[in-house]
N, C-alpha and C positions, 0 to 999 in steps of 0.2 A: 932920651926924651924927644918925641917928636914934636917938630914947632907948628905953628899955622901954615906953613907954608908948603910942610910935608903932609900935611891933609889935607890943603887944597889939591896937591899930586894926585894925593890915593882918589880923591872921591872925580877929581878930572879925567883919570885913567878907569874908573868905578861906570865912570859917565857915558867913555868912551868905549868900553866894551859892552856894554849896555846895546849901544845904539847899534856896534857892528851886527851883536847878534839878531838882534830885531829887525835892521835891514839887512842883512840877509835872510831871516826866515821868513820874508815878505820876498824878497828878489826870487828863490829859490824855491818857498814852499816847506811845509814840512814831511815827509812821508806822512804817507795814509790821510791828507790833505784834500776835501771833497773837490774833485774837479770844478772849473766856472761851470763847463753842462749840465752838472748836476745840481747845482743848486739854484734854490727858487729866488723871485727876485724880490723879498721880504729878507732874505738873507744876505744879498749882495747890495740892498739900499741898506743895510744895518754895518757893513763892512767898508763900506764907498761914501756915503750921505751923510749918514749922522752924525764922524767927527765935525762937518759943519753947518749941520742943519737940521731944524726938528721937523717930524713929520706931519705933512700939509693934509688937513681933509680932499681925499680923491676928488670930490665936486668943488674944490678951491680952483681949479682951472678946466677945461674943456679938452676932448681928447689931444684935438689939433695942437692947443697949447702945452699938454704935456709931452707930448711929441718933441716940439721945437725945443723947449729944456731937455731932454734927454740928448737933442743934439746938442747942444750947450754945452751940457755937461760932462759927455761923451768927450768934448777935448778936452773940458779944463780938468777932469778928475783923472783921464787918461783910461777910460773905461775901454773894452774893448766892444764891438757892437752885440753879443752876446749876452754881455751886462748891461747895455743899455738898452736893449729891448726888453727883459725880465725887470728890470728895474722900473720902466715908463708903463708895462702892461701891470707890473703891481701897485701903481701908482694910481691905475687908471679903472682898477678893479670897481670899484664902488658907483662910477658912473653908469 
């Protein structure tokens, strides 16, 4: 009979391989994986942004303004500058 305490193991260990496999198919990628080049930056602010942010109307800021947020953001999300210029010009589309 397993106790409470041996399903807190399973679903601890459940938890923990969970996460390994997920950060590594983030560290690593998966085969056949669209490169950053390839893709658009409606794709990579949906991949990068939206775990913490909903999407702003284009004309909520000024180009210049979305600019200096893309630097912002560029460090805190760890973007590479690739993704933050796809990501600022799709941002910026509507103006």
């Amino acid at each position: 009979m397993k106790t409470k305490t041996s399903k807190s193991k399973i679903m601890l260990t459940l938890l923990m391989v969970s996460l390994f496999v997920l950060f590594s198919l983030n560290l690593f990628g998966c085969a056949g994986a669209t490169p950053i080049k390839d893709k658009p930056g409606a794709q990579l602010w949906g991949e990068n942004c939206a775990h913490c942010h909903t999407i702003r109307p284009p004309q909520a800021l000024t180009d210049a303004q979305w600019d200096i947020v893309g630097m912002h953001m560029r460090t805190r999300a760890n973007l590479t500058a690739v993704e933050a210029r796809k990501i600022v010009e799709f941002l910026k589309q509507s103006n």
